[in-house]
N, C-alpha and C positions, 0 to 999 in steps of 0.2 A: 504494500500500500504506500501510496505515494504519500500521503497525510503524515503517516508515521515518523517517515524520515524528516517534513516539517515539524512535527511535535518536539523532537529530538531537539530544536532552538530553541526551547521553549525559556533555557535555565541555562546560563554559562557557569554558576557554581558547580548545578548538578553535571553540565556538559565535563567540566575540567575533572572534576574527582574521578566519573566515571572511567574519563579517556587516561587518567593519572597524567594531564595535560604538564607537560616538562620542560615547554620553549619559555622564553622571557615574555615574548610577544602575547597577547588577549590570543585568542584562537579566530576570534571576528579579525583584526588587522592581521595577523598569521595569514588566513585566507584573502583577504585583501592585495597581501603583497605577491602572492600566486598569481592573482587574475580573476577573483571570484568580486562577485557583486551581488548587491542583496538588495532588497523588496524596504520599503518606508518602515515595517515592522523588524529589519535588522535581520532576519532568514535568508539568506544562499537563495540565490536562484535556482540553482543547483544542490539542492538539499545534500543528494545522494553523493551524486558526485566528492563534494565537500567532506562527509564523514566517509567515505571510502579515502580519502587524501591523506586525510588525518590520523584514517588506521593505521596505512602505509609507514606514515611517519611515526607514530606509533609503537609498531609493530603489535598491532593488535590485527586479530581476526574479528573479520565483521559481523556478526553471530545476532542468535535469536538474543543469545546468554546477555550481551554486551548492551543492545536494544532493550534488554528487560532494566537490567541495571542502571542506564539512563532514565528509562522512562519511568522506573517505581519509583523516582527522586521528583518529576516536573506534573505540578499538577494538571488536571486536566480542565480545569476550571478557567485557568488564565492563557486558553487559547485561543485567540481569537480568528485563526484561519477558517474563510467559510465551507472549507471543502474538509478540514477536521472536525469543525461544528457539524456535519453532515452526517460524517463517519461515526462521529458521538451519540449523534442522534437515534440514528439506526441500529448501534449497537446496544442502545439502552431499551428500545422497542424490543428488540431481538430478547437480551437477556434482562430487562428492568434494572439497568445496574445505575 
């Protein structure tokens, strides 16, 4: 899901712990100084792309495990993407969560 990889901006504290972020640089101007560019709300145009870079540098594999770990950190309330609002919506219908 394309949302998910947006949800993933949600938190640059939760982003850094998870990723055990280790440059001097924000990981926002990090990706910057690559050639990434982001949206009024501060998210990569390039969600994916972006945290696939980051693995790289990293050396982290890009996992369900890794996505879990981000995401049980950012909540789901302060997202305001309307295509993650959607995916939210849906899956609170689906399961009432």
């Amino acid at each position: 899901f394309p949302e998910v990889d947006v949800w993933l901006w949600g938190a640059d504290n939760a982003l850094c712990e998870s990723l055990h972020w280790s440059h001097d640089a924000p990981i926002r101007d990090w990706l910057r100084a690559r050639g990434f560019e982001f949206d009024v709300d501060g998210k990569p145009r390039q969600p994916k792309e972006a945290i696939q870079l980051i693995c790289r540098a990293q050396k982290l594999a890009r996992s369900s495990a890794l996505y879990e770990r981000i995401t049980s950190r950012i909540s789901l309330q302060n997202c305001t993407d309307p295509a993650f609002a959607r995916l939210r919506g849906q899956l609170s219908a689906w399961f009432g969560v």
